[in-house]
N, C-alpha and C positions, 0 to 999 in steps of 0.2 A: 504494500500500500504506500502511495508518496508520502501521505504524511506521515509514515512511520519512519520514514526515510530521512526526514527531515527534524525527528525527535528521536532517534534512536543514539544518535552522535553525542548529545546533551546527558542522555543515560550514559553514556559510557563514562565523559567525561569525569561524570560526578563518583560514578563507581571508581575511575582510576586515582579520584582525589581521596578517596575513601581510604584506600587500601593504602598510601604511602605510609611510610615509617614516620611513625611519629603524632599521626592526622588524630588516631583517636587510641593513645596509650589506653593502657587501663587504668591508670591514677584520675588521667581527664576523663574517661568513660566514667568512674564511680563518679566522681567529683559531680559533674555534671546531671546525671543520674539521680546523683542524690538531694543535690538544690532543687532540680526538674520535679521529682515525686515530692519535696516538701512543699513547694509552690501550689500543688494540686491539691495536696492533703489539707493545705491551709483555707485556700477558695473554697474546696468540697465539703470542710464541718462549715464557714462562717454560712453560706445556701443552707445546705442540711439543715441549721439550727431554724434558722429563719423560716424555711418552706414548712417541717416540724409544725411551725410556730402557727402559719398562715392557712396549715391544712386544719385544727384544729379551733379556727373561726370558721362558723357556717354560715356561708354566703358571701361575706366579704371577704375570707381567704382565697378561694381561688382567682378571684379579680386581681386580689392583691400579690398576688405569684403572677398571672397574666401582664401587670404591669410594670410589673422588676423584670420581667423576662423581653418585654417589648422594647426597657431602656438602657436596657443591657445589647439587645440586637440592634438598636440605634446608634450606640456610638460604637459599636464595629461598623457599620456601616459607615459611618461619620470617617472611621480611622483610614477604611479600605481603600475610601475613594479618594483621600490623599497620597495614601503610599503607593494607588496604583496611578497616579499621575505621575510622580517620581520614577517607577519603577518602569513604568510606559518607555520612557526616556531613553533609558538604556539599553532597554530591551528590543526594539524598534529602531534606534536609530545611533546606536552609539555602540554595541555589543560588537567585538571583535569576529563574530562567525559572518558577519552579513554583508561580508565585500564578495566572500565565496557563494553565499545565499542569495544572494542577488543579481550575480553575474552567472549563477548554474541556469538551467530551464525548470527552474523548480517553479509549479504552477502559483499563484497571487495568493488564492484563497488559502492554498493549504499552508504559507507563509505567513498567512496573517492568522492560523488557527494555531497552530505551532509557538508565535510569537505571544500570541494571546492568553493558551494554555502556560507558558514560560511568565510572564509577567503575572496571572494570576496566583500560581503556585510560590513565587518571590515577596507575592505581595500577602498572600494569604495565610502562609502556615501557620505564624503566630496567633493567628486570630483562632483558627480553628484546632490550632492546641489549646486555647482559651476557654473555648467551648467544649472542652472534653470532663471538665469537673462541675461546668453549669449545666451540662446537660445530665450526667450520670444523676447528682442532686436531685432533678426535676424526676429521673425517671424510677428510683429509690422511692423516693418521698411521695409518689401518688402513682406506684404500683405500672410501671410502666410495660414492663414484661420485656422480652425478648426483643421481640417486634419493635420496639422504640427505636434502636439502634438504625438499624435498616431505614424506619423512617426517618430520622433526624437528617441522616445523609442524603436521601431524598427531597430536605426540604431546605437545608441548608447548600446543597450544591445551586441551584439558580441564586440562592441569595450574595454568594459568591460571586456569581460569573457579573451579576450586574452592574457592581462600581469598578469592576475589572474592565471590561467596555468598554462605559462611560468615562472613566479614568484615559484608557487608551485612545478615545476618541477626542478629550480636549487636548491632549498631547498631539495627537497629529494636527490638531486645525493649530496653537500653539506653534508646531516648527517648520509650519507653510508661512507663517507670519513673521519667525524670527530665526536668527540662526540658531542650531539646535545648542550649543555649548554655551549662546546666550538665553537661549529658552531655559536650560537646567537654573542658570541662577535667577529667573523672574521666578519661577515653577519652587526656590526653595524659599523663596521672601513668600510669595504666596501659602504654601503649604503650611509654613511655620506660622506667621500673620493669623492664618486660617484657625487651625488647631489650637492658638493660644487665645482667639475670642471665642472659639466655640464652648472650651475648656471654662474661662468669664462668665460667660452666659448662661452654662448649664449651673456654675454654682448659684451665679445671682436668682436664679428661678429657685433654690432653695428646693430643692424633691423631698427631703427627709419630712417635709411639709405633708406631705401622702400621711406618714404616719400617723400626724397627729389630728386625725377627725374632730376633735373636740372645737379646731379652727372653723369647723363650717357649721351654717346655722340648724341643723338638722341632718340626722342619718341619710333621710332618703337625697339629699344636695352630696353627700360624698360619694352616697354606692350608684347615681347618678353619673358624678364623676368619673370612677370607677369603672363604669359601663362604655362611658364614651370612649371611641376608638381616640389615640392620643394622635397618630397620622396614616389617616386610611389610604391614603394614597403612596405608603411604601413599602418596599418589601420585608423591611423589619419588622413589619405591624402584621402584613400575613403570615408572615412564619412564624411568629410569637403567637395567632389566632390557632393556626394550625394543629400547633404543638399542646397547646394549652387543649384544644376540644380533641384529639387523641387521648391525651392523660386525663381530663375528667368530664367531656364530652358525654350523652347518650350515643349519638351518631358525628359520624364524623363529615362535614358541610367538606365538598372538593373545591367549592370556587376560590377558598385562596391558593390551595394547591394548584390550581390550573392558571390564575391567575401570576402564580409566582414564574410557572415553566413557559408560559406564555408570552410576558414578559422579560423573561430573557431570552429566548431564542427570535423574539424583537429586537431587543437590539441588538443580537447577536449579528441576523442581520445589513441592520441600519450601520452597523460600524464596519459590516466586510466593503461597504457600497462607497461608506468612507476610504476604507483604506482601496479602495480597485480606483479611485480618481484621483487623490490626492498624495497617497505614497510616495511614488516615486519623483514627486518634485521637490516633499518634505524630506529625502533621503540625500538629493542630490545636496540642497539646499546644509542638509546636516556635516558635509563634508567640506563645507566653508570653515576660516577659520574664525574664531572668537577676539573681540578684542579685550586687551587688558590690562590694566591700569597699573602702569609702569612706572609712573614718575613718584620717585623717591623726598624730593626738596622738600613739601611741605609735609612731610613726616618726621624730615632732618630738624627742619625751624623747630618742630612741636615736642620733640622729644632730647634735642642735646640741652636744654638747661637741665633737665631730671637725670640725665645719665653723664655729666661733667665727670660728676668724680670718679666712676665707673674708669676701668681702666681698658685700653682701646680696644683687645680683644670680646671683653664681656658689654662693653657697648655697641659695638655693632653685631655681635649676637642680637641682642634686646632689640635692636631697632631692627634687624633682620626678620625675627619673629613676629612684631607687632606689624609692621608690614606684610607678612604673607598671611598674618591670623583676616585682614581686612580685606586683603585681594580675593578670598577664600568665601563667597557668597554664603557656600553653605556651614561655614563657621561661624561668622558675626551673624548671620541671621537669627543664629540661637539664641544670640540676646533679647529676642523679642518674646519668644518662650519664655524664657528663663524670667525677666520681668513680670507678666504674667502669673507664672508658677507663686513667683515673691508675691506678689499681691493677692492671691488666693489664699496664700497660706495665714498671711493677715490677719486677710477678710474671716479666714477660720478659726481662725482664734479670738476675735472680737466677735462669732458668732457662738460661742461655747456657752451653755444653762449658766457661767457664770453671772453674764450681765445679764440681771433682771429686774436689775433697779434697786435689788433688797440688798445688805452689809453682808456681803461675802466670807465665812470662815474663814479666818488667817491662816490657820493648819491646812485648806482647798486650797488659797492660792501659793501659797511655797510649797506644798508638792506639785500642782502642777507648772511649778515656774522650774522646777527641778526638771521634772520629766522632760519640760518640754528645751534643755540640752540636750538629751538624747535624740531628738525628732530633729532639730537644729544641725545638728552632729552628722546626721544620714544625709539631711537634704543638700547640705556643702560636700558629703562624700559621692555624690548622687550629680554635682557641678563637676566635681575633681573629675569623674571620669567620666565624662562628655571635654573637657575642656584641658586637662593636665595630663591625663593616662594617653592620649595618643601624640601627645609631645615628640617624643623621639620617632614614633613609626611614622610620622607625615615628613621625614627628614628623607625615608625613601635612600632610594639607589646612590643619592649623593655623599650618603655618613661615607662611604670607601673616600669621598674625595677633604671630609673633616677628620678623618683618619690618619691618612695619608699629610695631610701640611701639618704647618708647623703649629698649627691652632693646637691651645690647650683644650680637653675633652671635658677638663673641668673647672674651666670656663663658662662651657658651653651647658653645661651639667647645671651650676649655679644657675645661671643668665635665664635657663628655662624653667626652676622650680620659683624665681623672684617674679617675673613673671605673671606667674599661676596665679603666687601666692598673694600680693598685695590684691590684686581686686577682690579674691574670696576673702581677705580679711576685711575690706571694707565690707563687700556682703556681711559676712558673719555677723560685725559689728551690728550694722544695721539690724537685722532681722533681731540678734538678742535683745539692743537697746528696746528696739518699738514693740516687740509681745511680751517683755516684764515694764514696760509704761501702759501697756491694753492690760496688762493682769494687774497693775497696779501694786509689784512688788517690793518689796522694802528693799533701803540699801545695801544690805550684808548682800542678799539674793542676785540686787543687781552686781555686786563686787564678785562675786562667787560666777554666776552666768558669763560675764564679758570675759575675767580671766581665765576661766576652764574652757570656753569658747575660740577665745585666742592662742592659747596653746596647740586646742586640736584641731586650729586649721593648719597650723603649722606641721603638725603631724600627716595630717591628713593631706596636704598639698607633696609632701616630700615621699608617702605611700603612693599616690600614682603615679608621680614619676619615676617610683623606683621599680616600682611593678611594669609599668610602662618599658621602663629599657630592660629588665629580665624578660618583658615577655611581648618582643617587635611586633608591626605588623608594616614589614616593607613594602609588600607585595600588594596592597590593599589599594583600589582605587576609590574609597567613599571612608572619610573619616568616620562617618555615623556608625559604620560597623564595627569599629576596632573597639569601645567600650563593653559590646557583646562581644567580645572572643573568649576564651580561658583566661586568658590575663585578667580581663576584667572582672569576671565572676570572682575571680580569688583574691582582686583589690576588695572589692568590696564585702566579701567576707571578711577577710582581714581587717577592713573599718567597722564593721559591724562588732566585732571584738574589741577592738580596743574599745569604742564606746561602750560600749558591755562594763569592759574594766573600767573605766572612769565610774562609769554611774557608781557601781560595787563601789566605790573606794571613798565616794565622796557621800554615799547613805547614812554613811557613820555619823560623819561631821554634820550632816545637815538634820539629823534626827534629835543630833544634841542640842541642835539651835533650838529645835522645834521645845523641844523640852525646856531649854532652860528660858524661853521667853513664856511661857505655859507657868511655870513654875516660879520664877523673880522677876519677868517682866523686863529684862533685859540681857543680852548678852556678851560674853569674855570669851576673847579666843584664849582655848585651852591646846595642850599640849596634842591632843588629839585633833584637833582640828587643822594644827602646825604640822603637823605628821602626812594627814590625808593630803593636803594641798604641798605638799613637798613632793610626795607619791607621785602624785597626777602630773605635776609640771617634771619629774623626772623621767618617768614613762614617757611624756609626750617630746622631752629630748629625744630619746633616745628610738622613739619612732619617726623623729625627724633626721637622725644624724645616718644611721642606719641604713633605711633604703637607700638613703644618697649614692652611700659609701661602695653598696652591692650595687645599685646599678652601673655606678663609675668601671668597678671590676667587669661587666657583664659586657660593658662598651667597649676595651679596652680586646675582646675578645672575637668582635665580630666578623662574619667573615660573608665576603659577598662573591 
């Protein structure tokens, strides 16, 4: 069959990536293995408890599982039809097979179903690994049988295929209109833009509001509610109809079944008709080149009074960096997420049963100003590696030519953890100062938050870069991937731990506070307290000096 011809080469490849030495040890197999089944096991009780909960209201519980399950299907779809826009890109027009694919006689159609099937399954598997512990949940919990399985794949397959299309189809009108290497950078300022208001939006709508019925003026106004389809006009609303009159249905209605496979083999379609017109001038077009923002001067003006004292090999590192970090669309784009993320996380904490007008427990608010280091501590380790941990891998094929001169490597070592490090410490700052000013913490709490805060980004900024050069990724054409590799997963175990350890160490001292302000109404640091906070800024030296030190050895190693 052609198209088998045309996707069997893709199998192989991957099988041959499979099998090399080294692709999947068995240290990275368990490792991986065993993050993978805890991620599941954790999804599958938090459903579990909840559906439990929701099967055991009559009448409003299965609405109320219908509705978690419709806005659950919504933002994969939200997510799908971004990263197959993204993923369109490469896969169509950028992908290294399709100088030979398109100069063979290989027929249109079967090229755009091949490319099609290839971009949906790039773009999809996470999603639908996602769904493998919401749906178990759903079919546990209200007796689902056998037969669920089979169905689910049957209902969720078109809900797949449709933002993979339409993904693929604004991409091709997209690099009819611009060059495609200029398209990839409008397509990531969009994507991210996109994702970080929709992200605003769905919190400001405030859902956990569902919960709380007592907001509306009457039962029958929320089951009401309830009842009403939330968007009848999407696929994520039939499949969640679908799903839901399967599991507690008398009969099961086919019209959103037909409606969902209908539906996509519409625009399955509508986007081959796209791609047999406009393909092949969007390809030619793609083989132009990009232009790109070159000039150096007013980045020299803006950054030599900060890097004066800096000494000339680690200053033109620094200005080397911050220049390529800018030229790098899909890099500084991030910052508009990342602002976003900061403001939600705010907005959540000024949304917490704390404020309600009445005098909030002082023992409520120091532990959750405490806690909320630990959450602080994740979500900088959570920056570190989107923006530190692929430091050394986007250096690419060129480190043999930083090897090779006379440049010191630690230099360049320093030059890229300082960096990192000053803007996450002004985040950090910020984000602790402004959620113990919303919690309204006293000053020991605030003295305690900023300084155990600033140590651990210190830590935490000098662990991805070290993990980073232990664990490269030269070969890599998409920065976004390198924070998912192995490396990553065991940076951020690794951070996961050490704040572990801080918390542990600092419960002591903060329990004594709690007590002796309980007790005399005011507090003395005592020996115990000198001790904890000696601990934690020790530790966190030495989770700073540390990776440095290993990664240095690891570079000094490389071989290209």
């Amino acid at each position: 069959m052609p198209l088998l011809r045309v996707i069997v080469p893709k199998l192989y490849t991957a099988r041959a990536r499979i099998r090399q030495p080294g692709s999947f040890s068995k240290g990275k197999t368990i490792t991986i293995g065993t993050i993978g089944l805890l991620f599941w096991a954790v999804v599958f009780g938090v459903l579990y408890r909840m559906l439990r909960y929701f099967r055991g209201v009559e009448e409003i519980g299965p609405l109320l599982a219908g509705k978690l399950l419709g806005l659950m299907l919504l933002s994969f779809i939200s997510i799908l039809l971004l990263s197959n826009v993204i993923t369109a890109l490469s896969s169509f027009f950028l992908a290294r097979d399709l100088e030979l694919l398109v100069s063979s006689p290989v027929d249109w159609l079967h090229l755009y179903l091949a490319k099609l099937g290839e971009t949906m399954v790039h773009s999809s598997w996470m999603v639908a690994l996602m769904t493998v512990p919401m749906l178990a949940a759903y079919g546990i919990v209200y007796d689902g049988g056998l037969f669920f399985v089979p169905f689910s794949l049957l209902v969720l397959t078109p809900m797949l295929m449709v933002p993979a299309v339409i993904g693929s189809a604004i991409t091709l009108i997209l690099v009819n209109a611009f060059p495609a290497r200029r398209t990839r950078d409008i397509l990531s300022i969009i994507a991210v833009g996109s994702a970080g208001v929709l992200v605003l939006l769905f919190r400001l709508v405030k859902p956990e509001q569902l919960a709380r019925p007592e907001g509306f003026q009457n039962l029958l106004d929320f089951i009401t509610i309830l009842r009403t389809p939330t968007s009848p006009y999407l696929p994520s609303e039939w499949a969640a109809s679908t799903i839901m009159e399967f599991l507690v249905g008398d009969s099961l209605d086919p019209l959103p079944l037909l409606l969902l496979w209908s539906t996509a083999g519409t625009v399955v379609v509508i986007g081959a008709i796209l791609h047999r017109f406009m393909y092949a001038n969007g390809f030619t077009k793609a083989q132009e080149g990009s232009e790109r923002f070159v000039k150096g001067s007013l980045w020299e003006k803006v950054l030599r009074p900060f890097t004066r004292s800096l000494s000339v090999a680690k200053r033109e590192f620094v200005i080397k960096d911050i220049k390529l970090f800018f030229r790098d669309t899909t890099q500084w784009s991030q910052l508009i997420l990342l602002g976003v993320l900061v403001m939600i996380y705010l907005f959540n904490i000024r949304s917490l049963p704390l404020f309600t007008g009445e005098e909030v427990p002082f023992f409520l608010v120091t532990v959750v100003s405490f806690l909320n280091l630990g959450l602080a501590g994740f979500v900088l380790a959570a920056i570190a590696a989107r923006f530190v941990f692929p430091a050394i891998s986007l250096e690419g094929r060129q480190m043999w030519l930083l090897r090779s001169s006379p440049l010191d490597l630690r230099s360049m070592m320093w030059s890229k953890y300082w960096i990192g490090t000053v803007p996450l410490v002004v985040l950090a700052m910020v984000i602790t100062v402004f959620t113990n000013v919303l919690l309204r913490a006293t000053p020991f709490m605030m003295a305690v938050g900023v300084g155990t805060i600033f140590f651990l980004t210190l830590a935490i900024s000098a662990m991805a870069l070290g993990y980073g050069a232990l664990f490269p990724q030269f070969e890599t054409e998409n920065a976004a991937q390198i924070p998912t590799s192995f490396g990553g997963l065991v940076f951020m175990m690794s951070t996961v731990a050490l704040l572990g350890a801080v918390i542990v160490i600092l419960a002591l001292p903060i329990y004594e506070y709690l007590e002796a302000v309980r007790t005399q109404g005011t507090v003395r640091i005592n020996a115990t307290m000198v001790t904890a906070f000696g601990l934690v800024a020790a530790l966190c030296v030495a989770a700073t000096i540390v990776p440095i030190q290993i990664g240095l050895k690891k570079m000094e190693t490389f071989e290209f």
